[in-house]
Residue frames relative to the residue before (quaternion, step in Angstrom):
aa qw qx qy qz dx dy dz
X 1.0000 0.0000 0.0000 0.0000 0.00 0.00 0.00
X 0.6199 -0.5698 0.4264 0.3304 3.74 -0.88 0.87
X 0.5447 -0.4841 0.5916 0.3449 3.37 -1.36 -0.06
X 0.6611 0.5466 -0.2872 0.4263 3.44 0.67 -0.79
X 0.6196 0.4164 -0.3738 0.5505 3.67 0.81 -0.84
X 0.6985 0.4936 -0.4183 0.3056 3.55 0.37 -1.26
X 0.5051 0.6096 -0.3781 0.4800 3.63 1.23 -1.26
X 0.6530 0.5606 -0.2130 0.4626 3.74 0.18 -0.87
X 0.8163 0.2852 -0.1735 0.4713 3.62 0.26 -1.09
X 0.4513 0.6183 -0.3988 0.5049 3.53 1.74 -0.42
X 0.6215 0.5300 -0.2823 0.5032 3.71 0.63 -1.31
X 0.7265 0.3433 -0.3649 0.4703 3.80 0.15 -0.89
X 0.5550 0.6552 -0.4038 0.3156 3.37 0.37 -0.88
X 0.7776 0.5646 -0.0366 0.2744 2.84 0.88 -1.62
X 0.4379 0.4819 -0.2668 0.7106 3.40 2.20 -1.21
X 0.8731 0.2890 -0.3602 0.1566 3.44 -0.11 -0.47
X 0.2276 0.7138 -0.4674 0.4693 3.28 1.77 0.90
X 0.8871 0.3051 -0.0851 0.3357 2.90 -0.15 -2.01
X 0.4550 -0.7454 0.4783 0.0922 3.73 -1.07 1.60
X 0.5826 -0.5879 0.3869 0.4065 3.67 -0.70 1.03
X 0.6509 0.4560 -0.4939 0.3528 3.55 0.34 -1.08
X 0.5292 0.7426 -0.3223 0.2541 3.94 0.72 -1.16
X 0.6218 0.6577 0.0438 0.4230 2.49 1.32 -2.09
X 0.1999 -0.7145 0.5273 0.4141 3.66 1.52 -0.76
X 0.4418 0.5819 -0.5957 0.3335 4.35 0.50 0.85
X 0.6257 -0.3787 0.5743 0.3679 2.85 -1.81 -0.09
X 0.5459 -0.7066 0.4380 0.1042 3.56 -1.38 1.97
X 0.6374 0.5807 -0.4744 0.1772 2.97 1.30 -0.98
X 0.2920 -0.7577 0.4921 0.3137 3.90 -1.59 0.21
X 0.0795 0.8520 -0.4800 0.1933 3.25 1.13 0.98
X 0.8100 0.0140 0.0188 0.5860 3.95 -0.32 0.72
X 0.4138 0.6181 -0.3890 0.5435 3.65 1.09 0.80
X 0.0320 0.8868 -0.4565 0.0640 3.40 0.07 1.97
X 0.5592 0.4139 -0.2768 0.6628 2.95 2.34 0.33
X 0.4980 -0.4314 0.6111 0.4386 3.17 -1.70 -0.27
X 0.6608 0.6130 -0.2530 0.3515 3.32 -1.49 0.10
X 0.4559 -0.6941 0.4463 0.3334 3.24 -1.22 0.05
X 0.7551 -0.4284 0.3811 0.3180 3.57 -1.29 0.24
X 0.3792 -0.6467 0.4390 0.4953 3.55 -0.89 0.11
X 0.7211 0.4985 -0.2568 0.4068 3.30 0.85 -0.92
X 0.4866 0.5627 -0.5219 0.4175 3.87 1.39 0.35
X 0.4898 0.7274 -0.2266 0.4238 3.23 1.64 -0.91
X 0.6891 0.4882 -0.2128 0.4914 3.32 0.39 -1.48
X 0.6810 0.4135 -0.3356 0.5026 3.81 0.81 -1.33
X 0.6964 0.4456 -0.3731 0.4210 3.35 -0.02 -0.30
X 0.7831 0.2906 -0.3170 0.4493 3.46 0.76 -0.57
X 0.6055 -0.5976 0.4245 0.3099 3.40 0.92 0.58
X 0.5498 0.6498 -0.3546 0.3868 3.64 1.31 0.62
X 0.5518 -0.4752 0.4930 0.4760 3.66 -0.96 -0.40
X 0.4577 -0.5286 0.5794 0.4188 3.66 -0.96 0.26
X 0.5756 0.4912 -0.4481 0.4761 3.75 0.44 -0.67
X 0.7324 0.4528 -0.4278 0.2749 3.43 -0.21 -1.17
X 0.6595 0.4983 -0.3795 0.4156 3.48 1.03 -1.41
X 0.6142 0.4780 -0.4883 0.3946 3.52 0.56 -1.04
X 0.7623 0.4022 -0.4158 0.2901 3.77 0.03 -0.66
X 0.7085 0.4208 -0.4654 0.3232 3.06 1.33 -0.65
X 0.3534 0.7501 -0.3677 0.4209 3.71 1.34 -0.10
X 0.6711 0.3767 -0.2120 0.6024 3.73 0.96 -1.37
X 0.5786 -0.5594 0.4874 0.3387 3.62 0.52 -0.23
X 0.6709 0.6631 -0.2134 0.2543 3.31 0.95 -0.33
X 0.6619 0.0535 -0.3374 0.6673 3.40 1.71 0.94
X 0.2651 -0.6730 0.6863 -0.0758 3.42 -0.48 1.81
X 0.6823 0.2785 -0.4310 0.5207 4.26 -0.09 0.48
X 0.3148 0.6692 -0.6624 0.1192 3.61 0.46 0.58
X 0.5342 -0.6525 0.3656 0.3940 4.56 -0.75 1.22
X 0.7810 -0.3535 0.3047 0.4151 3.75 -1.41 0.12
X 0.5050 0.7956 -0.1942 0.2727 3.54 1.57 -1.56
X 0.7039 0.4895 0.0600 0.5112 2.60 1.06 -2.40
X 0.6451 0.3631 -0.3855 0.5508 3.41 0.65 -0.44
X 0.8025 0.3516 -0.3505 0.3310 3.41 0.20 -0.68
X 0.5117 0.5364 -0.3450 0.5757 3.28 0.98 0.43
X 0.6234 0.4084 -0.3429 0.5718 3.73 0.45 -0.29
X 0.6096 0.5843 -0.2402 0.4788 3.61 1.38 -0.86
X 0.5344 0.5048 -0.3618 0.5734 3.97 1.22 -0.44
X 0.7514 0.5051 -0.2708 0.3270 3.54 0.50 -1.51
X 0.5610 0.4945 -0.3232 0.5799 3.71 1.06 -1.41
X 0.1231 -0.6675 0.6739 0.2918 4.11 0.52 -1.09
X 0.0038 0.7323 -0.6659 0.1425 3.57 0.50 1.40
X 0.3803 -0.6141 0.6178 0.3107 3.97 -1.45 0.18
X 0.7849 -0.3072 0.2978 0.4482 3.29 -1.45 -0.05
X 0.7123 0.5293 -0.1804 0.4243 3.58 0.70 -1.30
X 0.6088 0.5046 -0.3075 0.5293 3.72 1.35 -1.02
X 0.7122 0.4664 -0.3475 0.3931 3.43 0.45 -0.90
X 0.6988 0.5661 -0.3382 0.2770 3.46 0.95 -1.05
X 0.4003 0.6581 -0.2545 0.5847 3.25 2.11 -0.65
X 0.6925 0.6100 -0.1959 0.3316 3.40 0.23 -0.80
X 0.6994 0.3193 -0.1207 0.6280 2.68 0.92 -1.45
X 0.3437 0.5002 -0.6304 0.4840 4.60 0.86 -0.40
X 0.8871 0.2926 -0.3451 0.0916 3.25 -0.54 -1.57
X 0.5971 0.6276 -0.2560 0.4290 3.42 1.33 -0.50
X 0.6381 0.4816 -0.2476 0.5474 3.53 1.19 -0.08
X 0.5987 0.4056 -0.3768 0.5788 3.61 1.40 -0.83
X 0.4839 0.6998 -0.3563 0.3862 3.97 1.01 -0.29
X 0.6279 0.5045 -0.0805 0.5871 3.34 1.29 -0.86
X 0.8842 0.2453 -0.0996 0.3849 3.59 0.68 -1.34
X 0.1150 -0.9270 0.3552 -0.0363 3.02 0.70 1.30
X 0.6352 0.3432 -0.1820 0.6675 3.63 1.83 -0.17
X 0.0479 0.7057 -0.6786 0.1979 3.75 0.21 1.90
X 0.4254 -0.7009 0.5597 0.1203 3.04 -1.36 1.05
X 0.7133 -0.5674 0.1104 0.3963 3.52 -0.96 1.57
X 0.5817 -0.6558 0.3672 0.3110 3.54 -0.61 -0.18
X 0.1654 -0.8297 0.4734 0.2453 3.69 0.71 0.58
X 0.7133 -0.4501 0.5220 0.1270 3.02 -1.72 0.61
X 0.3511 -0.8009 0.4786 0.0795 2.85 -0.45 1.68
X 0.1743 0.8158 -0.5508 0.0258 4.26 -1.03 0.44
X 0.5427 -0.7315 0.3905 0.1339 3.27 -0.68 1.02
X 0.3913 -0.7178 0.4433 0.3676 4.24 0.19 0.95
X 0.4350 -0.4581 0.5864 0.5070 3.74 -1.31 0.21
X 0.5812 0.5854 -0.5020 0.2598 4.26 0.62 -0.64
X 0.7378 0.4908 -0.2113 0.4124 3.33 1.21 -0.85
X 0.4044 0.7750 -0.2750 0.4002 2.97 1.68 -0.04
X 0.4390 0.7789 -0.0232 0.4472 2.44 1.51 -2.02
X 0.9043 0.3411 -0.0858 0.2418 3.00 -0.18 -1.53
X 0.4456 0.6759 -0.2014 0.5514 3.10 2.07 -1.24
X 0.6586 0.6686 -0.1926 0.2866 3.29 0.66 -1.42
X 0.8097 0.3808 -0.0261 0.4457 2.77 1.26 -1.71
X 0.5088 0.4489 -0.2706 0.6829 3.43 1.34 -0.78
X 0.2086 0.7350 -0.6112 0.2065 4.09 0.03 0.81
X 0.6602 0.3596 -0.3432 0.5631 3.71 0.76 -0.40
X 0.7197 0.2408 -0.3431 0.5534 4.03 0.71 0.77
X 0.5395 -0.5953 0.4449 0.3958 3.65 -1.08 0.79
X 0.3344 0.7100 -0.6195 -0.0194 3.85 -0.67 -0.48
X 0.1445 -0.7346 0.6564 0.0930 3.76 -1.25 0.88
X 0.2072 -0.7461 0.5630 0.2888 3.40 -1.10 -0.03
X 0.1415 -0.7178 0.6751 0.0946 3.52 -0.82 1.28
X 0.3328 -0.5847 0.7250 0.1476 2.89 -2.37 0.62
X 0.8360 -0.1205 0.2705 0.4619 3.16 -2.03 -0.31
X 0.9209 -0.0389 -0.2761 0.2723 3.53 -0.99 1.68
X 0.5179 -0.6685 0.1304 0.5176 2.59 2.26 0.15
X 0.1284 -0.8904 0.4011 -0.1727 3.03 1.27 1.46
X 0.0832 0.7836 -0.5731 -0.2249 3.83 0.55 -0.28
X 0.3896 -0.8116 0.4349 -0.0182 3.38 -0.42 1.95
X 0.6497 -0.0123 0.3022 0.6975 3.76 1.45 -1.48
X 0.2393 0.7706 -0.5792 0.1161 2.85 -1.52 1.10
X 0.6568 -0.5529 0.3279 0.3943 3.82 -1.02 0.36
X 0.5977 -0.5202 0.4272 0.4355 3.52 -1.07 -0.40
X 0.8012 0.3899 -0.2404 0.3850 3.17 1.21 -0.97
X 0.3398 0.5845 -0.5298 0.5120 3.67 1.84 0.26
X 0.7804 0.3098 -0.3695 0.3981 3.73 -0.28 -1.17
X 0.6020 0.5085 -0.4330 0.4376 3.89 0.81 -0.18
X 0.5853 0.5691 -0.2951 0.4965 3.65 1.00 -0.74
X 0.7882 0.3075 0.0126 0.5330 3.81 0.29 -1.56
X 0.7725 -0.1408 0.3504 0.5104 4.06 -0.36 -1.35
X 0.2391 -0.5709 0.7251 0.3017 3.36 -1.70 -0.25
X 0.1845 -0.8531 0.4875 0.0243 3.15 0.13 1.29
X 0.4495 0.6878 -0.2778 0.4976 3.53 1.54 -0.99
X 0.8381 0.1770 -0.1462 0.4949 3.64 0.28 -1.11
X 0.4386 0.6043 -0.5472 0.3782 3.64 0.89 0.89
X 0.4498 -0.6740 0.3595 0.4628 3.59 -1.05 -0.11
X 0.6534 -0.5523 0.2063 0.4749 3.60 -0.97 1.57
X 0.9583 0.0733 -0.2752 0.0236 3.39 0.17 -0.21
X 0.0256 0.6642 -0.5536 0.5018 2.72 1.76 2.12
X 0.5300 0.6445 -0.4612 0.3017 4.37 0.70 0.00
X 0.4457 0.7738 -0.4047 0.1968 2.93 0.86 0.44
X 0.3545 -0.7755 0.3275 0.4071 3.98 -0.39 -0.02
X 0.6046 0.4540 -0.2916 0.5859 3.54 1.39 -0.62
X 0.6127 0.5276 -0.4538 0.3746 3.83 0.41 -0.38
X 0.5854 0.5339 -0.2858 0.5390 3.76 1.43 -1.21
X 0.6075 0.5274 -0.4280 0.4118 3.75 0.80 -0.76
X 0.8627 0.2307 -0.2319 0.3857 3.28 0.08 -1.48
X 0.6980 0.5465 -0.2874 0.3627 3.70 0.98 -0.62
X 0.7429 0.4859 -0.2439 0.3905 3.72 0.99 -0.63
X 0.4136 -0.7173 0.4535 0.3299 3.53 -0.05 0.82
X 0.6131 0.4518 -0.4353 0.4801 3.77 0.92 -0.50
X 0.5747 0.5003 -0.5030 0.4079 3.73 0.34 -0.15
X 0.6951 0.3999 -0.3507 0.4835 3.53 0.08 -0.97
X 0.6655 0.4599 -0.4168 0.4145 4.26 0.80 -0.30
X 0.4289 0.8274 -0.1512 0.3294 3.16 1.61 -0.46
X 0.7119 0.5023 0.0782 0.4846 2.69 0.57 -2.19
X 0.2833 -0.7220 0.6095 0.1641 3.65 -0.28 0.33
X 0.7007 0.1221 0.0224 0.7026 3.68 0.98 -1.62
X 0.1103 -0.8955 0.4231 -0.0831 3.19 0.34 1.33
X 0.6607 0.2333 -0.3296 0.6328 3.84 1.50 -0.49
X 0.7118 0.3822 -0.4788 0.3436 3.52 0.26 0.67
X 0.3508 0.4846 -0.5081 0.6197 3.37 1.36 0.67
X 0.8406 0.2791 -0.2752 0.3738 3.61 0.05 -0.74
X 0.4680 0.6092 -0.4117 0.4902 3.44 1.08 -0.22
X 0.5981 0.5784 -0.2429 0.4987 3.93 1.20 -1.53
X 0.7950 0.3232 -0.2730 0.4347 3.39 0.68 -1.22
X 0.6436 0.4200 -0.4389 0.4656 4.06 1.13 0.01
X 0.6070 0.5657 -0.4588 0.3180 3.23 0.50 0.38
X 0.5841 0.6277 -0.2510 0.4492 3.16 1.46 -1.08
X 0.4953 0.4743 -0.4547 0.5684 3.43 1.38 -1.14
X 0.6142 0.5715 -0.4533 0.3011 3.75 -0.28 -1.40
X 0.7461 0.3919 -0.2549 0.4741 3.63 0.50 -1.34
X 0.6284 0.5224 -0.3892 0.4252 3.97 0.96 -0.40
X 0.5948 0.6912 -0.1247 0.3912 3.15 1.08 -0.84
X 0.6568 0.3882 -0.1878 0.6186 2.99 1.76 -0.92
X 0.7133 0.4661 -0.3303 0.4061 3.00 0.58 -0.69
X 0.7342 0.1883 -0.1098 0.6430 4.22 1.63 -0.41
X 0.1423 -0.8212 0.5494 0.0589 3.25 -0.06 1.29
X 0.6872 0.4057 -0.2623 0.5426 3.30 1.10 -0.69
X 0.4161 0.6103 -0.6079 0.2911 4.07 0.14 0.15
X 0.3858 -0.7123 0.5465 0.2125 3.80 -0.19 0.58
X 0.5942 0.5607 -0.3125 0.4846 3.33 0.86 -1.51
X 0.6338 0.4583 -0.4190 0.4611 3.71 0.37 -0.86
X 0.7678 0.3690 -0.3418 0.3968 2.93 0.10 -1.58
X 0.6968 0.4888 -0.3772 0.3650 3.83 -0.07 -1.01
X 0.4934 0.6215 -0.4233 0.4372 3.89 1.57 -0.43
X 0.4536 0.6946 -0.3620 0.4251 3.42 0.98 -1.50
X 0.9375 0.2258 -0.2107 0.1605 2.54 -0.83 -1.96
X 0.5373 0.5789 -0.3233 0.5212 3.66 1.80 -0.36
X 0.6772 0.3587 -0.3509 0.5381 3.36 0.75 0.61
X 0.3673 0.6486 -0.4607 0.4819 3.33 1.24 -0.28
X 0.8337 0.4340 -0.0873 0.3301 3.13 0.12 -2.07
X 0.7504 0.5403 -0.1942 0.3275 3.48 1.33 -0.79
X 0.6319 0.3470 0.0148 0.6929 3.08 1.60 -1.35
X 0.4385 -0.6292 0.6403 0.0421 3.23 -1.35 1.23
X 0.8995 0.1131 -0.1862 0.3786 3.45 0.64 -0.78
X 0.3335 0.5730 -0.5786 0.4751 2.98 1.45 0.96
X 0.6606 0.5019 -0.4625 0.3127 3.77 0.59 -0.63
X 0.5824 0.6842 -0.2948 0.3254 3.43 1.62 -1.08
X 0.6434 0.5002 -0.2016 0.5432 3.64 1.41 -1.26
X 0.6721 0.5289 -0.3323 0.3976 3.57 0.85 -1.20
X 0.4702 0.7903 -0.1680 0.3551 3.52 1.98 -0.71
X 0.7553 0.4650 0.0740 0.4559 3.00 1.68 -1.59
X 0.4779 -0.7383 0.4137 0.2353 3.14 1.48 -0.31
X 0.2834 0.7879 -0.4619 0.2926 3.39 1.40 0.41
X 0.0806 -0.7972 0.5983 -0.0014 3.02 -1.09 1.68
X 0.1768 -0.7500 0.6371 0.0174 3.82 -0.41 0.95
X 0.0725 0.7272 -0.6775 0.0835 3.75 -1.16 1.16
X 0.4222 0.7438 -0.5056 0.1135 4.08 0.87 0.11
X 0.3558 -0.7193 0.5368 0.2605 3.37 -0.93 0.22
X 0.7798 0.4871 0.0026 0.3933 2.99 1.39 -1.16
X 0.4865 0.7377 -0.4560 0.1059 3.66 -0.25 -0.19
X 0.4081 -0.5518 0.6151 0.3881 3.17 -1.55 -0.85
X 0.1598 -0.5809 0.7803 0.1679 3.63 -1.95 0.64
X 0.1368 -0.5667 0.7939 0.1728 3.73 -1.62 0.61
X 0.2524 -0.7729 0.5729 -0.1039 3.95 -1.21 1.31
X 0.1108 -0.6558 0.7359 0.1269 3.86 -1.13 0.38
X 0.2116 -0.8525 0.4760 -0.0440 2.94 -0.47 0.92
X 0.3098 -0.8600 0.2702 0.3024 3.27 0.86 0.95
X 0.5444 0.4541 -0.3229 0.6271 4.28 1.37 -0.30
X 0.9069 0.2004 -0.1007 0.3566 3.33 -0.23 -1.58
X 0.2737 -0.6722 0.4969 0.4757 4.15 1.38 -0.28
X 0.9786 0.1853 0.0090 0.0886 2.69 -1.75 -0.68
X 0.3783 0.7528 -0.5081 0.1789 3.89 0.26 0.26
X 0.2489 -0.6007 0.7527 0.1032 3.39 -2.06 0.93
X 0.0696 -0.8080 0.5796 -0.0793 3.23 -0.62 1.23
X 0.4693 -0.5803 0.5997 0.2887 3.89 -1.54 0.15
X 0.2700 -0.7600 0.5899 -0.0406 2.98 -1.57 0.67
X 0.3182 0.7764 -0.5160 0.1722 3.55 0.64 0.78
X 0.1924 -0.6358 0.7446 0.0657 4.21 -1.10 1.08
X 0.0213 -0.7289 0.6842 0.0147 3.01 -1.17 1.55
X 0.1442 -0.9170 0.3370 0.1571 3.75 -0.53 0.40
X 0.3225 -0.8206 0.4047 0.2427 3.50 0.22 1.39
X 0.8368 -0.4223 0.3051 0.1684 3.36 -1.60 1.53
X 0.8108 0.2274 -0.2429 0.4816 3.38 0.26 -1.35
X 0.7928 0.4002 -0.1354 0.4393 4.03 1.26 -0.09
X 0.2340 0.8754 -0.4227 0.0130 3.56 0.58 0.45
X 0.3879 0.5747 -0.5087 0.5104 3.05 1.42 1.42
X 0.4477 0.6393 -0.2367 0.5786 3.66 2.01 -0.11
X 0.2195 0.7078 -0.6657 -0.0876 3.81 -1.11 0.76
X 0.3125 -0.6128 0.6721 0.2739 3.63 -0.93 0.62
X 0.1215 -0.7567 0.6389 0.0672 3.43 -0.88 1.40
X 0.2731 0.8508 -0.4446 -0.0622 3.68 -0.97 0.50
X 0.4962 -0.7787 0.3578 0.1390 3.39 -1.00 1.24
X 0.0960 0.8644 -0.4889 0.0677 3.30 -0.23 0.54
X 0.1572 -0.8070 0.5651 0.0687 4.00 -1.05 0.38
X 0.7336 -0.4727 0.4261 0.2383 2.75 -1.50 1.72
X 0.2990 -0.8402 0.4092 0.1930 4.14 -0.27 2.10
X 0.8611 0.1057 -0.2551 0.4269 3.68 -1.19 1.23
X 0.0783 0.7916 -0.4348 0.4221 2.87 1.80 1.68
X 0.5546 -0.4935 0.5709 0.3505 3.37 -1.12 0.40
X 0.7999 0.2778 -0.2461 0.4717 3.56 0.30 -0.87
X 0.3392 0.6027 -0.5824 0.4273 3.49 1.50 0.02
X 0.6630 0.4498 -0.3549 0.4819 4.01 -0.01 -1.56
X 0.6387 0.4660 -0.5231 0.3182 3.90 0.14 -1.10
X 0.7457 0.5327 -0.2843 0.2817 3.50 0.82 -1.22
X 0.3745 0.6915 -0.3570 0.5041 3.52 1.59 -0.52
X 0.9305 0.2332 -0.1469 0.2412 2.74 -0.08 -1.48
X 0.4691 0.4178 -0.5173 0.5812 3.38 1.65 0.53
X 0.4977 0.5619 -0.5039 0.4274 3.39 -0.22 0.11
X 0.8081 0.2724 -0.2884 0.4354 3.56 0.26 -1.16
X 0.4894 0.6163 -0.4566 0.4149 3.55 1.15 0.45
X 0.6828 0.3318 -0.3634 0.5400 2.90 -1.45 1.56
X 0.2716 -0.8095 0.4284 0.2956 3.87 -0.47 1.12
X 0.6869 0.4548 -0.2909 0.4865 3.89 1.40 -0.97
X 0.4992 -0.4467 0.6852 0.2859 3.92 -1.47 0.10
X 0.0457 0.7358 -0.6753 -0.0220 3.22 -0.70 0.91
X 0.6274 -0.5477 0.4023 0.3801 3.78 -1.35 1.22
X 0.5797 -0.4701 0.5939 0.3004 3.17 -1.94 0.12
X 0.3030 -0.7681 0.5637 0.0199 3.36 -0.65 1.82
X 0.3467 -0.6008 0.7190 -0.0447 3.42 -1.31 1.78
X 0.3188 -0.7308 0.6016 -0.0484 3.52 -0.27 1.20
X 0.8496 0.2553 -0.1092 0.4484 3.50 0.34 -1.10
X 0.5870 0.4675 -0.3945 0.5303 3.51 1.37 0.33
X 0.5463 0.6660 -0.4495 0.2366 4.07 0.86 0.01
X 0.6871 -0.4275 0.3211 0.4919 3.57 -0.92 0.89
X 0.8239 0.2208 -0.3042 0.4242 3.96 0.19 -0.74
X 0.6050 0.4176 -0.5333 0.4185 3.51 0.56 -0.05
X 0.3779 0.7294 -0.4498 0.3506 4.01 1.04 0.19
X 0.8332 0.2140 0.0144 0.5097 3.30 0.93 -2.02
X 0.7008 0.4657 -0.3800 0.3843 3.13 1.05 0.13
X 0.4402 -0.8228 0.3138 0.1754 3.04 -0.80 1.35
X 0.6465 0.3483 -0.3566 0.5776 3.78 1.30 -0.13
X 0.0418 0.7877 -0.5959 0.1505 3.69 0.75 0.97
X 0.3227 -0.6887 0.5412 0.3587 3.76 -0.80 0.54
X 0.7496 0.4749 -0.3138 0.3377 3.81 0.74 0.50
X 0.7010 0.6361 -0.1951 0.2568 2.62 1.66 -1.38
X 0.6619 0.5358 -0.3319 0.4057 3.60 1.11 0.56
């Protein structure tokens, strides 16, 4: 599907979120066969023609200036993260000659770093959530992702597709809701990655309520949060959530977990950790003999 349609269906999506009263209109729903707001409540607020919005809505002017977006951006009351989405798709609308997507690889620094931070989980994901590298105590915490095939590594496929994720998860559709947006915002940002797209569509087909979110235009940009877990060995933990994103890659997020010290879930983590008698190495995912030859690797692009 173009950039242009998506641009377009992003916008509707969006009016139909946002409730007149919000808007500063009149509540009433008198002659209101949708949720949402008109195009042309839209248009007034952004200081536009009703025509224009409608075309840009139909897809049918893609050069609308920075101005105009940001001003169509006040009306929708988009956050920082919607707009930035917004604005991917309208530029990728324009750039119709993207150069290939390079291959994605993980520094020996970040290695490094995994290495060292060993008494907290932390993984590093790529483009669609790829889970590129990670600690022992992430894949002990979440999946052996390592000993899936390369291109089942993925972090949002394991959410919505693995029945252990959803036992996992305490707040399980807002972990997965969190993780289809993020796709949503990758997506914008690489219309052409196949891998994305071809991820989609196997989640399309699999998950009902991924199709329901994927429906909505959900755009997810935190760095930060919290996950609450059942951990099938150790029960219970309330962990941090912090995505840190290293300079020379910002298609790269160092994810790492961490708990709140002489925490109950502080001990939970200990004691996974001390499970298992050997130290096994920090595991490169995207450097293993089959994610080499296999072309739908979840890294290998």
């Amino acid at each position: 599907m173009g950039q242009s349609a998506e641009f377009g269906k992003f916008l509707k999506a969006m009016r139909s979120r946002l409730r007149p009263e919000n808007a500063g209109l009149a509540s009433s729903s008198a002659g209101r066969r949708v949720p949402g707001l008109r195009r042309e409540e839209v248009a007034r607020l952004a200081d536009v023609s009703t025509d224009y919005y409608t075309r840009l809505e139909q897809g049918r002017n893609i050069h609308p200036s920075r101005a105009v977006l940001e001003s169509v951006a006040r009306a929708l009351r988009l956050d920082p993260g919607e707009q930035a989405h917004m604005i991917d798709l309208i530029e990728n609308c324009a750039n119709t000659r993207r150069p290939p997507i390079p291959r994605q690889t993980v520094r020996p620094e970040l290695h490094q770093l995994l290495d060292a931070v060993g008494n907290v989980p932390a993984l590093v994901l790529g483009r669609r959530s790829d889970v590129l590298a990670g600690n022992r105590l992430a894949f002990l915490l979440l999946a052996d992702f390592p000993a899936m095939p390369a291109a089942e590594r993925n972090l949002t496929r394991w959410i919505f597709l693995d029945p252990l994720a959803r036992d996992l998860f305490r707040d399980w559709p807002s972990i997965a809701s969190e993780a289809a947006g993020s796709l949503r915002v990758d997506i914008g940002r690489h219309p052409n990655d196949a891998q994305a797209n071809q991820l989609v569509g196997e989640l399309a087909v699999c998950s009902e309520q991924f199709r329901q979110w994927w429906a909505g235009h959900r755009v997810a940009t935190g760095s930060a949060g919290s996950i609450r877990l059942r951990h099938p060995v150790v029960g219970d933990l309330e962990l941090n959530s912090e995505d840190l994103t290293p300079r020379d890659d910002p298609d790269q997020v160092l994810r790492v977990y961490s708990a709140k010290p002489g925490s109950p879930s502080a001990d939970s983590l200990t004691m996974l950790g001390s499970l298992g008698a050997e130290e096994m190495a920090v595991t490169d995912t995207s450097r293993s003999p089959e994610n080499e030859d296999a072309s739908g690797a979840a890294s290998a692009t």
